[in-house]
N, C-alpha and C positions, 0 to 999 in steps of 0.2 A: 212631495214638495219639489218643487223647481232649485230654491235655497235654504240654507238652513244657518241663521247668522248669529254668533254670539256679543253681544254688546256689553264690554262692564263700565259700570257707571259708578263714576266718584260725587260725591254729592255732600260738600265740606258744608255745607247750610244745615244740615239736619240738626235738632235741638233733641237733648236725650234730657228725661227729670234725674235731679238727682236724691241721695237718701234725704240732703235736709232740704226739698219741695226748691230747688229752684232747679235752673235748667241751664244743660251748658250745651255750647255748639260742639258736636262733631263730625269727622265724617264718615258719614254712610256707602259701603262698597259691595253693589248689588247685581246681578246680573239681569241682563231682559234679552228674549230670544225672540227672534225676527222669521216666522215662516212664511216663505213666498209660493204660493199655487204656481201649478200650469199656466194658469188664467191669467197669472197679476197679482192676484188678488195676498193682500200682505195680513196674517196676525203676530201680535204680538204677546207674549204671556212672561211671569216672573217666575213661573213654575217649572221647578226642578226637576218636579217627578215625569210632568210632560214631555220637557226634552228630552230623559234619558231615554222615557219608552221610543219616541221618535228615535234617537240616536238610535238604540238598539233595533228598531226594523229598519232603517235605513242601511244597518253595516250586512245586516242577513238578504238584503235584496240588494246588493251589491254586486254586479257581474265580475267574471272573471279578467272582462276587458277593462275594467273600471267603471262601465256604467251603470246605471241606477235604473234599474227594472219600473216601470210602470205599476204605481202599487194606490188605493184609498185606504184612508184611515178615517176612524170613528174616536174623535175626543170623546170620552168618558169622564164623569164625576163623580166620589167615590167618596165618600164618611171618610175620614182619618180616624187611625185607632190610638194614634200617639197625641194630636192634637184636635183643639176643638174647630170643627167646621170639617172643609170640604179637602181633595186635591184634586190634581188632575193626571189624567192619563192617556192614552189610545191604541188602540189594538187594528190588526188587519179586517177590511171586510172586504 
């Protein structure tokens, strides 16, 4: 990736149910990550598990001069064993 941007987002509108069925406002404080290509080309994900694998190839193709080595990656999608559905991941290819 070209960049790699962390955005946290406060979000005082979110309405949470409470035990006796009504709902109160609070706010919601969540991160979303901004990855920009070569190209331009910009994704955006909520996913935790994504950036860190990102983060961690990014710190090991790190040059000694500070540069960031030329590298692709492959988003992967993987069952969760702790929760129900999916996450996300990526590894080198």
């Amino acid at each position: 990736p070209k960049n790699l941007v962390v955005v946290e987002i406060h979000n005082p509108h979110t309405k949470e149910r409470q035990a006796d069925g009504t709902t109160k406002r609070v706010e919601k404080v969540y991160k979303e990550y901004i990855i920009e290509t070569q190209d331009g080309l910009m994704y955006s994900t909520s996913s935790d598990s994504l950036y860190s694998s990102l983060h961690d190839i990014m710190a090991d193709m790190l040059n000694e001069d500070g540069t960031l080595e030329e590298f692709e990656i492959k988003v992967i999608e993987k069952p969760s064993s702790n929760f129900a559905g999916n996450f996300l991941t990526c590894q080198l290819i």
